[in-house]
MITIFI-443758 format. One line per field, with one value per residue: residue number from 1; residue in one letter; x, y, z of N, C-alpha, C in turn. Coordinates in steps of 0.02 Angstrom, whole numbers. Example, Ala and Ser with C-alpha at 12.3 -4.5 7.8 and 13.67 -1.06 7.14 Angstrom:
BEGIN
pos = [1 2] $
code = [A S] $
n.east = [660 642] $
n.north = [-284 -112] $
n.up = [390 354] $
ca.east = [615 684] $
ca.north = [-225 -53] $
ca.up = [390 357] $
c.east = [660 645] $
c.north = [-165 2] $
c.up = [390 394] $
This chain:
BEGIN
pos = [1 2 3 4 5 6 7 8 9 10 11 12 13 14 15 16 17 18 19 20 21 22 23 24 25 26 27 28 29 30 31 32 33 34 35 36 37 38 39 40 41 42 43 44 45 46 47 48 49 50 51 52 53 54 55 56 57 58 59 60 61 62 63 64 65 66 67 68 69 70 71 72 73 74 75 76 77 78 79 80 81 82 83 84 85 86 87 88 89 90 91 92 93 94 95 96 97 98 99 100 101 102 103 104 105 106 107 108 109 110 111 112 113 114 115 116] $
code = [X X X X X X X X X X X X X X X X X X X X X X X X X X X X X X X X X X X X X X X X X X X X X X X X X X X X X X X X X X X X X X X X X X X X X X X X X X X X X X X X X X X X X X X X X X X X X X X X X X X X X X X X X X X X X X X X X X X X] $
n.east = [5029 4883 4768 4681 4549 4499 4394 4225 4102 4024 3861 3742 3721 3670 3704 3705 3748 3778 3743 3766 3743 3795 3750 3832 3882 3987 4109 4137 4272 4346 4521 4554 4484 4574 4652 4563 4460 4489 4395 4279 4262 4271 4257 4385 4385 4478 4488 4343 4352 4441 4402 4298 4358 4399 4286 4245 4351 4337 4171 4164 4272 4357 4547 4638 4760 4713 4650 4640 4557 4442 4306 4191 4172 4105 4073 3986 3907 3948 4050 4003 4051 3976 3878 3738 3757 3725 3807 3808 3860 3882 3886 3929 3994 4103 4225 4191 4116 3991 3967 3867 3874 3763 3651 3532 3560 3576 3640 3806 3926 3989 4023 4124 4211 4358 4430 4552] $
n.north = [2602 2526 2416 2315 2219 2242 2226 2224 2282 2423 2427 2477 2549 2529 2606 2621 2667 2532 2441 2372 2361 2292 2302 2215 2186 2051 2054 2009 2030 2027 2025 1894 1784 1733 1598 1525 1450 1394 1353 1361 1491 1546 1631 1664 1608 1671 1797 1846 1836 1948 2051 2082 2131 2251 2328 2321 2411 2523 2569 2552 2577 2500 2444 2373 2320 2300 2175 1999 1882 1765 1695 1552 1534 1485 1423 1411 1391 1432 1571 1673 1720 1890 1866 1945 2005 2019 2087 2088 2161 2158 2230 2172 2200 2334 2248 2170 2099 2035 1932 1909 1848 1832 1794 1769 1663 1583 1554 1616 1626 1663 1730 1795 1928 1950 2069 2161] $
n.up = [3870 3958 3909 3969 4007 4194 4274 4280 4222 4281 4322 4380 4551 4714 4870 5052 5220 5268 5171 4979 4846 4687 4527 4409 4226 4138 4071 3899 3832 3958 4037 4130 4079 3967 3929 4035 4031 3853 3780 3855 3934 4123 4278 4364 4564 4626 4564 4574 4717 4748 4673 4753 4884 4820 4796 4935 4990 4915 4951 5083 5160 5171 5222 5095 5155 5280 5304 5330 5324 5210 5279 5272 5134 4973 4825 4691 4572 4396 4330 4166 4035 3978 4072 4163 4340 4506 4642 4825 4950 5117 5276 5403 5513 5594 5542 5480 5327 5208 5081 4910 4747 4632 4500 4352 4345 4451 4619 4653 4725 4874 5046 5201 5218 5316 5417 5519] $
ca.east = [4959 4866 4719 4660 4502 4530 4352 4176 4064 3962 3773 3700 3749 3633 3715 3707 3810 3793 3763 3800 3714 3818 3710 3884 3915 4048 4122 4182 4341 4389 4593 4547 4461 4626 4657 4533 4477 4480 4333 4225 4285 4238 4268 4381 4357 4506 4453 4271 4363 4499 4322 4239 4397 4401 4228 4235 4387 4297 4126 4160 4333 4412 4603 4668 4810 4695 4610 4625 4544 4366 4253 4124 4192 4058 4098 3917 3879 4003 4004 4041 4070 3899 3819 3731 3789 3726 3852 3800 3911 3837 3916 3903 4014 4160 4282 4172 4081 3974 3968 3867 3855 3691 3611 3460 3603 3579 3688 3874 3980 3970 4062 4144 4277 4350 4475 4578] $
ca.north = [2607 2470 2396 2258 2247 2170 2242 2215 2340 2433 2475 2518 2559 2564 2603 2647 2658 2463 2375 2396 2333 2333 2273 2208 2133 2018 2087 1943 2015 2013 1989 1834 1736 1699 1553 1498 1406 1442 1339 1369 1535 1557 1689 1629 1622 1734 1867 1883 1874 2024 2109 2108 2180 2297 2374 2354 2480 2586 2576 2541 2607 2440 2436 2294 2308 2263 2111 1952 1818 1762 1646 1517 1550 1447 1446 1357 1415 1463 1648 1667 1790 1922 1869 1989 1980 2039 2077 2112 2194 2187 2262 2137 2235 2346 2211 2094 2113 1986 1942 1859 1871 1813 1825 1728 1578 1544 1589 1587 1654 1700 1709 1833 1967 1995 2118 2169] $
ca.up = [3890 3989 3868 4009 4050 4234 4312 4263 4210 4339 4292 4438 4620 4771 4928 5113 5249 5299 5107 4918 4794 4611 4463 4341 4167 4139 3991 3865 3842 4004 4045 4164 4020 3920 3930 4098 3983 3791 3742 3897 3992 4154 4290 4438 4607 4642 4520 4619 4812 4707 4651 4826 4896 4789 4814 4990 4997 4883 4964 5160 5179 5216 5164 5069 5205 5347 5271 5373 5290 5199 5278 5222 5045 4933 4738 4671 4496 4385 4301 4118 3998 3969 4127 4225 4403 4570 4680 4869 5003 5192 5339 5450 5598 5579 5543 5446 5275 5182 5006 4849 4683 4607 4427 4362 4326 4520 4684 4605 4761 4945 5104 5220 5224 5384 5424 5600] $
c.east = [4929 4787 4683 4609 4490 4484 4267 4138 4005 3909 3743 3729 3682 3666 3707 3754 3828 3759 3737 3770 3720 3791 3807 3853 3970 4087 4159 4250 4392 4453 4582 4512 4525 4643 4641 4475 4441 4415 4274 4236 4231 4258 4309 4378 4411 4522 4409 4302 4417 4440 4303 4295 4396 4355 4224 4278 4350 4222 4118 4237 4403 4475 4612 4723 4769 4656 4660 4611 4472 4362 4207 4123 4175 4048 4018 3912 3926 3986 4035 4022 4000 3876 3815 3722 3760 3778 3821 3858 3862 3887 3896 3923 4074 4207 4247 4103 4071 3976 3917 3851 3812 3680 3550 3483 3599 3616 3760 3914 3939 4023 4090 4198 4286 4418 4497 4568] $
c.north = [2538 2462 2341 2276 2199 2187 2239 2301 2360 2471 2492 2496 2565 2551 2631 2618 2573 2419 2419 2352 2349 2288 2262 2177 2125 2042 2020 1949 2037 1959 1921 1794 1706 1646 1501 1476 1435 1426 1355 1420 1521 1605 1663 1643 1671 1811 1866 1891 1965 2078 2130 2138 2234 2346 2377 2408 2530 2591 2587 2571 2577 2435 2376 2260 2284 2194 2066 1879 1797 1677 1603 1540 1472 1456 1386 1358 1438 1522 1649 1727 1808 1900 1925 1973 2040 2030 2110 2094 2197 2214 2252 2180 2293 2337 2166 2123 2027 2001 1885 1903 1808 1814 1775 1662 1566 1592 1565 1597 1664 1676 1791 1846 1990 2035 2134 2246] $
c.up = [3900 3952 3901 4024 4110 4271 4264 4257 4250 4293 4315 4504 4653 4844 4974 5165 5272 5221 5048 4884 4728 4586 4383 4290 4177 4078 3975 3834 3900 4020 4060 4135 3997 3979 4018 4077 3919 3755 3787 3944 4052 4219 4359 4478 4623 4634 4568 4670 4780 4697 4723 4880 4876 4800 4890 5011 4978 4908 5048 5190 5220 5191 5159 5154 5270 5334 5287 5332 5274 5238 5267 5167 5009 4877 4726 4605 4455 4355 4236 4087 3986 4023 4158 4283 4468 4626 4764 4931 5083 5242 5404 5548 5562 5536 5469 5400 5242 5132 4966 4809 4674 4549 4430 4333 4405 4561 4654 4676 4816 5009 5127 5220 5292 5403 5503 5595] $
Protein backbone atom coordinates (compact mmCIF):
# COMPACT_ATOMS: atom_id res chain seq x y z
CA UNK A 1 0.00 0.00 0.00
CA UNK A 2 1.19 3.42 -1.33
CA UNK A 3 1.31 6.00 1.83
CA UNK A 4 2.75 9.08 -0.50
CA UNK A 5 1.27 12.00 -0.40
CA UNK A 6 2.40 13.23 -4.08
CA UNK A 7 -0.80 15.81 -4.61
CA UNK A 8 -1.97 18.74 -2.67
CA UNK A 9 -5.08 19.04 -1.09
CA UNK A 10 -8.00 20.41 -3.03
CA UNK A 11 -10.49 22.87 -1.10
CA UNK A 12 -12.32 24.35 -3.52
CA UNK A 13 -13.00 24.03 -7.30
CA UNK A 14 -14.63 26.63 -9.55
CA UNK A 15 -14.88 25.65 -13.03
CA UNK A 16 -16.18 26.25 -16.56
CA UNK A 17 -15.69 25.13 -19.76
CA UNK A 18 -12.65 27.64 -20.54
CA UNK A 19 -10.94 28.10 -16.67
CA UNK A 20 -10.45 26.33 -13.25
CA UNK A 21 -9.90 27.77 -10.36
CA UNK A 22 -8.41 25.15 -7.43
CA UNK A 23 -8.08 26.81 -3.95
CA UNK A 24 -4.92 24.01 -2.56
CA UNK A 25 -2.90 23.40 0.65
CA UNK A 26 0.48 22.25 0.48
CA UNK A 27 0.40 19.60 2.90
CA UNK A 28 3.79 19.45 5.03
CA UNK A 29 4.18 15.99 4.57
CA UNK A 30 4.29 16.02 1.19
CA UNK A 31 6.60 13.11 -0.72
CA UNK A 32 8.53 16.03 -2.69
CA UNK A 33 9.73 17.74 0.58
CA UNK A 34 12.25 14.91 1.60
CA UNK A 35 15.03 15.94 1.30
CA UNK A 36 14.32 19.38 -1.22
CA UNK A 37 15.65 20.66 1.33
CA UNK A 38 15.54 19.29 4.98
CA UNK A 39 15.97 22.54 6.77
CA UNK A 40 14.00 24.76 4.40
CA UNK A 41 11.50 22.56 2.18
CA UNK A 42 10.24 23.91 -0.69
CA UNK A 43 7.93 22.73 -3.52
CA UNK A 44 9.70 22.21 -6.97
CA UNK A 45 9.16 23.52 -10.08
CA UNK A 46 8.61 20.09 -11.61
CA UNK A 47 6.12 19.00 -9.03
CA UNK A 48 3.79 22.33 -9.93
CA UNK A 49 4.37 21.86 -14.15
CA UNK A 50 3.40 17.58 -12.93
CA UNK A 51 0.33 19.35 -10.90
CA UNK A 52 -0.92 21.59 -13.81
CA UNK A 53 -0.77 18.61 -16.06
CA UNK A 54 -2.48 16.80 -14.07
CA UNK A 55 -5.57 18.99 -13.62
CA UNK A 56 -5.61 19.96 -17.03
CA UNK A 57 -6.29 16.19 -18.04
CA UNK A 58 -8.71 16.03 -15.39
CA UNK A 59 -10.44 19.34 -16.01
CA UNK A 60 -9.99 20.11 -19.94
CA UNK A 61 -9.47 16.69 -21.28
CA UNK A 62 -5.89 17.27 -22.38
CA UNK A 63 -3.80 13.92 -22.43
CA UNK A 64 -0.47 13.83 -20.92
CA UNK A 65 0.34 12.02 -24.33
CA UNK A 66 -0.39 15.07 -26.41
CA UNK A 67 1.58 17.65 -24.41
CA UNK A 68 4.19 19.53 -26.39
CA UNK A 69 5.92 21.82 -24.30
CA UNK A 70 5.34 24.87 -21.54
CA UNK A 71 6.02 28.30 -22.40
CA UNK A 72 7.10 31.47 -20.57
CA UNK A 73 7.66 29.15 -17.54
CA UNK A 74 8.37 31.85 -14.61
CA UNK A 75 9.29 30.23 -11.08
CA UNK A 76 9.19 33.79 -8.77
CA UNK A 77 8.26 32.96 -5.22
CA UNK A 78 8.96 29.87 -3.78
CA UNK A 79 6.00 27.55 -2.25
CA UNK A 80 6.50 25.84 1.05
CA UNK A 81 4.97 23.51 3.15
CA UNK A 82 1.08 24.84 4.62
CA UNK A 83 0.80 27.48 2.05
CA UNK A 84 -2.38 28.20 0.61
CA UNK A 85 -2.10 28.21 -3.14
CA UNK A 86 -4.17 29.48 -6.02
CA UNK A 87 -3.85 27.54 -8.85
CA UNK A 88 -5.44 28.99 -12.20
CA UNK A 89 -6.10 26.99 -15.42
CA UNK A 90 -7.19 29.22 -18.64
CA UNK A 91 -8.06 27.86 -21.92
CA UNK A 92 -6.32 29.91 -23.93
CA UNK A 93 -7.29 27.81 -27.44
CA UNK A 94 -7.70 24.20 -27.92
CA UNK A 95 -4.09 23.38 -27.85
CA UNK A 96 -2.91 25.91 -25.34
CA UNK A 97 -3.71 26.35 -21.56
CA UNK A 98 -2.36 28.96 -19.13
CA UNK A 99 -1.21 28.64 -15.69
CA UNK A 100 -0.38 30.36 -12.09
CA UNK A 101 -0.29 29.63 -8.84
CA UNK A 102 -0.73 32.54 -6.45
CA UNK A 103 -1.27 32.84 -2.54
CA UNK A 104 -0.93 35.99 -0.42
CA UNK A 105 3.16 35.00 -0.47
CA UNK A 106 3.02 36.70 -4.05
CA UNK A 107 2.90 35.26 -7.83
CA UNK A 108 4.98 31.83 -7.34
CA UNK A 109 4.48 30.16 -10.96
CA UNK A 110 3.13 30.76 -14.45
CA UNK A 111 3.48 29.95 -18.02
CA UNK A 112 1.87 27.91 -20.76
CA UNK A 113 0.87 24.37 -21.62
CA UNK A 114 0.71 23.67 -25.10
CA UNK A 115 -0.28 20.56 -26.61
CA UNK A 116 -0.57 19.21 -30.58
Amino acid sequence: MNNKVLFPQVDHVEANEDEVVLSLTIPAGLYYFKGHFPQAPILAGVVQVHWVMHYIEQYFDLKIEQYLSVDALKFQVIIAPEYQVKLILKKMSDLKVSFNYSSEHGAHTSGRAVYR
